[in-house]
C-alpha positions as CSV (number, residue, x, y, z in Angstrom):
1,X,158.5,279.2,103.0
2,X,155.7,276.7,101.8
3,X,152.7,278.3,100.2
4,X,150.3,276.2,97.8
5,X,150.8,277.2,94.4
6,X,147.0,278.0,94.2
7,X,147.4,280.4,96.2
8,X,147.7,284.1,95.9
9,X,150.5,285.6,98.1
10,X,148.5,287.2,100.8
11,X,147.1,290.5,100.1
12,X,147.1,290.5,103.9
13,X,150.6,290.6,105.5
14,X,150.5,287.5,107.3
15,X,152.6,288.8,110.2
16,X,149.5,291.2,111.3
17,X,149.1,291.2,114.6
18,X,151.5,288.5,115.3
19,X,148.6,286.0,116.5
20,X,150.8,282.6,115.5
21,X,153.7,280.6,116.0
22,X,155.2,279.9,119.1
23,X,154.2,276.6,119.4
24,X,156.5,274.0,117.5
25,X,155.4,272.5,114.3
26,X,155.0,268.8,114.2
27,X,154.1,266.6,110.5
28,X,150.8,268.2,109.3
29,X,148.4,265.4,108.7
30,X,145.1,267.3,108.9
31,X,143.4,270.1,107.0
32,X,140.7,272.2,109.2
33,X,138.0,273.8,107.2
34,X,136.6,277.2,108.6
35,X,133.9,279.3,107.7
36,X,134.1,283.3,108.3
37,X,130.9,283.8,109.5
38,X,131.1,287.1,107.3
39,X,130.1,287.4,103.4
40,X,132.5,290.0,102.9
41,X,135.9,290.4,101.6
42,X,139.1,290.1,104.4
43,X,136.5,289.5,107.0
44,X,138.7,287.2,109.4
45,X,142.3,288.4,108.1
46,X,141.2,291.9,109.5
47,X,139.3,290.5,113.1
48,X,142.9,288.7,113.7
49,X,144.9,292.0,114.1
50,X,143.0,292.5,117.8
51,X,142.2,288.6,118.5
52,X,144.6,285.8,119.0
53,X,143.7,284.2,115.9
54,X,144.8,283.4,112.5
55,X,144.7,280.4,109.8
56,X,146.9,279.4,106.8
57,X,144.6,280.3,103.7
58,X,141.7,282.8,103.2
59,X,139.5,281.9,100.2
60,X,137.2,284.7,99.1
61,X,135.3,285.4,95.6
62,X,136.8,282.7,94.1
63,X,140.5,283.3,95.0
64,X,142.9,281.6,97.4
65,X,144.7,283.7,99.5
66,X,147.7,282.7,101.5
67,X,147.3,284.5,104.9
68,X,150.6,282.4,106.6
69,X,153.3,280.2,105.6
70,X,152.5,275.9,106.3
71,X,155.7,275.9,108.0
72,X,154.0,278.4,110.9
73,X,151.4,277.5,113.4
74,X,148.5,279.0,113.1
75,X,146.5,279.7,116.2
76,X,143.0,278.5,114.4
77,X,141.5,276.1,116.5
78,X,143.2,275.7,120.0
79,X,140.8,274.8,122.9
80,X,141.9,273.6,126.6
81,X,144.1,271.0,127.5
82,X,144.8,269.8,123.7
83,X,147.2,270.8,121.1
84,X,144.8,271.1,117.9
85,X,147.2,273.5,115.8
86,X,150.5,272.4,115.9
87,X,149.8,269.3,113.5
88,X,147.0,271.4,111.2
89,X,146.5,273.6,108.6
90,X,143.6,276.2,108.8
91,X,141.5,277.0,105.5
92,X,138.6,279.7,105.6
93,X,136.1,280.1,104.0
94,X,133.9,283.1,102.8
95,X,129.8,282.9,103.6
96,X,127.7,283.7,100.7
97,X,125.4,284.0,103.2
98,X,124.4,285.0,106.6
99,X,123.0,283.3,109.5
100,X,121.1,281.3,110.2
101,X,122.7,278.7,107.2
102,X,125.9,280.5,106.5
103,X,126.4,278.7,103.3
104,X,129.7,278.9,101.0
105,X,129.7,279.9,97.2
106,X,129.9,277.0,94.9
107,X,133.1,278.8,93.8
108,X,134.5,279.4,96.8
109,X,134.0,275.8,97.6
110,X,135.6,274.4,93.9
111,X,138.6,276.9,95.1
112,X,138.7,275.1,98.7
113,X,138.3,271.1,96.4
114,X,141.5,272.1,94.3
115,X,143.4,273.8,97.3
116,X,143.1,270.1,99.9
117,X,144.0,268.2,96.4
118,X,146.8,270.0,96.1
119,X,148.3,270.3,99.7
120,X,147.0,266.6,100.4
121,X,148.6,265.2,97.6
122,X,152.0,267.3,98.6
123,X,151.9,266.1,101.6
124,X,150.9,262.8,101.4
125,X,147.7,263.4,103.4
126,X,144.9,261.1,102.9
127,X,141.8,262.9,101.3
128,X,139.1,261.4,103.4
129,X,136.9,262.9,106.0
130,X,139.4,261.6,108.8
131,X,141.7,263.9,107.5
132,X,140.0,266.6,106.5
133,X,137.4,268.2,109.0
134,X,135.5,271.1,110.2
135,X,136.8,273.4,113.2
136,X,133.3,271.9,115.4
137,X,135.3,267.9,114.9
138,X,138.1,269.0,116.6
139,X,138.8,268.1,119.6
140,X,137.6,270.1,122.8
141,X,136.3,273.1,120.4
142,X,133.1,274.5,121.1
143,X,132.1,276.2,118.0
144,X,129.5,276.0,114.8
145,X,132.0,276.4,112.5
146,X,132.1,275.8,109.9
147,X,128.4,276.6,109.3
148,X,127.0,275.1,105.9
149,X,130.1,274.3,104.6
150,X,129.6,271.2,102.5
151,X,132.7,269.4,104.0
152,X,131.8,266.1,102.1
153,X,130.9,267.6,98.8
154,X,134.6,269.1,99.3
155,X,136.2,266.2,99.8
156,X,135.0,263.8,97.6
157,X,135.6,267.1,94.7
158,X,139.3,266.8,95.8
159,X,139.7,262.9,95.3
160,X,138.2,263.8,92.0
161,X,140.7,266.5,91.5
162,X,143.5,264.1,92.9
163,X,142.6,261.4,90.3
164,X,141.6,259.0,93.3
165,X,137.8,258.6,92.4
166,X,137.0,257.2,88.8
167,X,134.3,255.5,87.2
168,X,134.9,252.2,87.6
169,X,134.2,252.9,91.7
170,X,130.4,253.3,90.7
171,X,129.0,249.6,90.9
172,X,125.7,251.6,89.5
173,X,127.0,253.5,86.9
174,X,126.6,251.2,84.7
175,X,122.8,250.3,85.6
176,X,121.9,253.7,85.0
177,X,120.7,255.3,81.5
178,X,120.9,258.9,81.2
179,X,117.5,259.1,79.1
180,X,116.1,257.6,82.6
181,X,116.8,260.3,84.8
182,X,114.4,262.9,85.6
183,X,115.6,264.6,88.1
184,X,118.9,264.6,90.5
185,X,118.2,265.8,94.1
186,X,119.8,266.0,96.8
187,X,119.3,267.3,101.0
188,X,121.1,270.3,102.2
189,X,124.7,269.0,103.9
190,X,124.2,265.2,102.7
191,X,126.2,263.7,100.6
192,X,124.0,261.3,99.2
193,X,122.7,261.9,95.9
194,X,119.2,260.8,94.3
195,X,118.4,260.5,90.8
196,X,114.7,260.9,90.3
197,X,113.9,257.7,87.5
198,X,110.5,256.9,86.1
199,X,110.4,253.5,87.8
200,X,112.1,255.2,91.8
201,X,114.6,257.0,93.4
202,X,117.8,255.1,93.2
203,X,120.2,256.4,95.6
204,X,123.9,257.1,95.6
205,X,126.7,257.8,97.5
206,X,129.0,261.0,96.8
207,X,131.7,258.2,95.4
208,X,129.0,256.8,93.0
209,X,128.1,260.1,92.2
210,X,131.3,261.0,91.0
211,X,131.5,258.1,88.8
212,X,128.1,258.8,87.6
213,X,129.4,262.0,86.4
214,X,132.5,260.8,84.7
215,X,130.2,258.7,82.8
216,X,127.1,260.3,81.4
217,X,128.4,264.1,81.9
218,X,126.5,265.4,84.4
219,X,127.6,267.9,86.4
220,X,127.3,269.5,89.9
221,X,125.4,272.2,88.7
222,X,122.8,269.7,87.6
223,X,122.1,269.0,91.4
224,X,118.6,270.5,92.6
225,X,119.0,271.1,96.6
226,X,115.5,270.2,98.1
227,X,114.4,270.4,101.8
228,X,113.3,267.3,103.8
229,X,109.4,267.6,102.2
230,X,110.0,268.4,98.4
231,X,112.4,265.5,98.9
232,X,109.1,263.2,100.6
233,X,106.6,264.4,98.3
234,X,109.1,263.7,94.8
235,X,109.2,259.6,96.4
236,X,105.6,260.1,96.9
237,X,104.6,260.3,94.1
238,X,106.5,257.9,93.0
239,X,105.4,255.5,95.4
240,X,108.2,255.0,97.4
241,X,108.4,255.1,101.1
């Protein structure tokens, strides 16, 4: 049996309803992220027991929940006339928030960071966004999922977590002074960030970002989430186009 050791054993026997296996497993070299489309707890571990359905981890108020054993295919994003599951493992996530933006928790998504780094880094899986995607980059699948999941946010959290980013990949970091910043902003599911300076807006990627954060302590939690026009009207009055 292989289960992440972040993982709770399932509180939710995993053979419930019997909606897996039966198709052979082949080397896993991708990690699909899900959202429940629910804010509640066991949302999509209890819809499985009447639909063909089911994924390898569950994570839910901050706690990773093993829902089926790596070594089992999970039926979590099959569509016609490809074979999506038997090379994938399934990760859902918990809304902390309905439609229409069915966001995820920062918690829930720290929990989902730590649980790729881990299984990426036992498996020898890149962590990139090649390797790591949402259900709707599958092939054939027809879906939303996995709403406003912050995929990239997620994945450039585990390289962090998997000692792959560091602060030396920042060719800014060292052009920035923290007196200088103002603000940090960034757009809802973008992964570029913006630190608000007296003189501009100087942008940065979620890799520059990282090393930014490494090196004058910021954190995520610093990040102000602004819609398209806050964001317009903050480099207007800068005088920035």
């Amino acid at each position: 049996m292989t289960v992440s050791k972040l993982a709770t054993v399932s509180k939710y026997s995993w053979q419930r309803g019997g909606n897996f296996g039966q198709i052979a497993r082949k080397p896993i070299n991708k990690l699909v992220l899900h959202h429940n489309a629910g804010t509640g707890s066991g949302v999509v571990p209890n819809c499985w027991v009447g639909r063909q359905a089911s994924a390898h981890y569950q994570i839910e108020n901050g706690t990773i929940i093993s829902c089926l054993d790596e070594d089992i295919t999970a039926w979590h994003c099959g569509a016609s006339g490809v074979d999506n599951n038997s090379h994938t493992i399934g990760i859902e996530h918990q809304n902390s928030t309905g439609a229409p933006d069915w966001k995820v928790s920062a918690e829930n998504q720290e929990k989902s960071a730590q649980l790729v780094a881990e299984i990426c880094k036992r498996r020898g899986i890149p962590i990139d966004r090649n390797h790591i995607v949402r259900h709707r980059e599958m092939p054939n699948c027809q879906t939303a999922c996995s709403g406003g999941l912050d995929i990239d946010w997620i994945v450039n959290r585990a390289k962090e977590i998997a000692g792959e980013a560091t602060a030396s990949s920042s060719s800014k970091t060292k052009e920035i002074n923290e007196e200088e910043i103002m603000k940090i902003i960034k757009l809802p599911n973008n992964a570029t960030y913006y630190l608000v300076r007296s003189t501009g807006v100087t942008t940065l990627t979620a890799q520059e970002w990282i090393g930014v954060k490494r090196v004058l302590g910021f954190k995520d939690s610093d990040v102000d989430t602004v819609n398209q026009a806050e964001f317009d009207g903050i480099k207007s009055a800068l005088g920035k186009k």
